[in-house]
C-alpha positions as CSV (number, residue, x, y, z in Angstrom):
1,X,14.1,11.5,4.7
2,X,13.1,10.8,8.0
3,X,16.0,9.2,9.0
4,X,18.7,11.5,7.2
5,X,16.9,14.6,8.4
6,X,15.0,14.5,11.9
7,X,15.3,18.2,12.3
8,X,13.5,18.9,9.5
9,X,10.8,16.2,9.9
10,X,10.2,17.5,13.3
11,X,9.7,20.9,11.3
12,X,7.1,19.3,8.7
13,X,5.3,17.5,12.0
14,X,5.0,20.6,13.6
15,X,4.1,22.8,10.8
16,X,0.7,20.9,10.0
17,X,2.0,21.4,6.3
18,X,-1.4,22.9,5.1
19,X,-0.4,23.6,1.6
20,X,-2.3,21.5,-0.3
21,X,-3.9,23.6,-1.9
22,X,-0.7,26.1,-2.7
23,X,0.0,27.2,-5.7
24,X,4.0,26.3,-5.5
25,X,5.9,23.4,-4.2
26,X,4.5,20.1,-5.0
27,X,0.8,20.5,-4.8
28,X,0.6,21.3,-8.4
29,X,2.4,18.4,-9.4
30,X,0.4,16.3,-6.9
31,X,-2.9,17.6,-8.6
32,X,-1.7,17.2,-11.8
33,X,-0.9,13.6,-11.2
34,X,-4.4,12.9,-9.9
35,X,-6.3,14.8,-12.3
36,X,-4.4,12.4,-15.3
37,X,-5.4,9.2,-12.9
38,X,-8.8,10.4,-13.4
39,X,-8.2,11.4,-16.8
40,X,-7.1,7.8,-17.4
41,X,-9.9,6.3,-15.8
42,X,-7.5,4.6,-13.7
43,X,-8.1,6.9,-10.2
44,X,-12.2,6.7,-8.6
45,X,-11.5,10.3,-7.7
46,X,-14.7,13.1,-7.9
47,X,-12.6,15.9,-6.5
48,X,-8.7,16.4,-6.9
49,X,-8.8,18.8,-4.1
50,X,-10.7,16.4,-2.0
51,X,-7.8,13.4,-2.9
52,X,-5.1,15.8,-2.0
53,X,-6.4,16.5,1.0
54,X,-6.5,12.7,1.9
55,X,-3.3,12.1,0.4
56,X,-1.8,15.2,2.4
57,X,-3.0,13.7,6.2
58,X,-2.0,10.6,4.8
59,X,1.4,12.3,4.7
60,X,1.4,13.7,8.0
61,X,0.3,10.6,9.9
62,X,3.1,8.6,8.2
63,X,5.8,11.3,9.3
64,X,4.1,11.8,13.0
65,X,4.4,7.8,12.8
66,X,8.3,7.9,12.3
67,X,8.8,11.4,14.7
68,X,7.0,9.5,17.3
69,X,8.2,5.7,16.5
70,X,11.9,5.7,15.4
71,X,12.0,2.2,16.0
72,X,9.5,1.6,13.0
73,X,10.1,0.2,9.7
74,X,10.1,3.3,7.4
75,X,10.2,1.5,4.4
76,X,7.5,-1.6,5.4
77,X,5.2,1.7,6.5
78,X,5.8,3.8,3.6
79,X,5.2,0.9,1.1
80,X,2.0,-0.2,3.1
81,X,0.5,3.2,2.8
82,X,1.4,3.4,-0.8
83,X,-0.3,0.5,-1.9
84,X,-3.4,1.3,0.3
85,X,-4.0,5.0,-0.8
86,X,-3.4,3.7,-4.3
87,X,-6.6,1.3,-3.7
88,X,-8.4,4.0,-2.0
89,X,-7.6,6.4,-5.4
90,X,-9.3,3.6,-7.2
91,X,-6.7,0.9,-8.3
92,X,-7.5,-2.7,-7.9
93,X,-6.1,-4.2,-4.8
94,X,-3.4,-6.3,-6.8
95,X,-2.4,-3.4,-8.9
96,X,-2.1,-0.8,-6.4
97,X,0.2,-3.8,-4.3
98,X,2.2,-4.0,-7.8
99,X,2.9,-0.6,-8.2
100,X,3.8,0.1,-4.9
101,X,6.2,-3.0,-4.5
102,X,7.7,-0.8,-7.4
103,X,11.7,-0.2,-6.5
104,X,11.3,4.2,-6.8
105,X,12.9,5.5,-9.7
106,X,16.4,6.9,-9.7
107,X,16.4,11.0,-8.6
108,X,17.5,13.3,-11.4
């Protein structure tokens, strides 16, 4: 997105997107999907809110990385900070490497 849209992302940069904790857009999926980690055993998480928060600077630093960096590698950056915010939720270091070696699945 980044690269198809650097308008937008300059938007999203700028707009500190502090809605984590909104009741629309993705943060209820987001939460959702952390609470079944949890659920599952498989995230080390003692407060969704707290592992959205996370996740959401996480989010911000990645795109202020790309606004401010053009000449990175989007993909090498995005797949390293998948796998290591997967560990940090909880996964095992090889899992969380699996998963986010992952190709993403198809949009609907």
């Amino acid at each position: 997105m980044a690269a198809s849209y650097p308008e937008i992302m300059q938007i999203l940069c700028q707009s500190q997107l502090g809605r984590i904790c909104a009741g629309d857009g993705l943060a209820p999926r987001a939460k959702r999907d952390v609470e079944e980690g949890m659920t599952a055993g498989r995230f080390a998480v003692v407060d969704p809110v707290i592992a959205l928060t996370m996740l959401n600077g996480s989010l911000l630093a990645l795109l202020e990385l790309w606004c401010n960096q053009p000449e990175a590698d989007s993909d090498q950056a995005a797949g390293t900070m998948s796998e290591m915010i997967l560990h940090m939720l909880g996964l095992s270091p090889d899992e969380a490497r699996d998963l986010a070696r992952r190709p993403l699945p198809a949009a609907a």
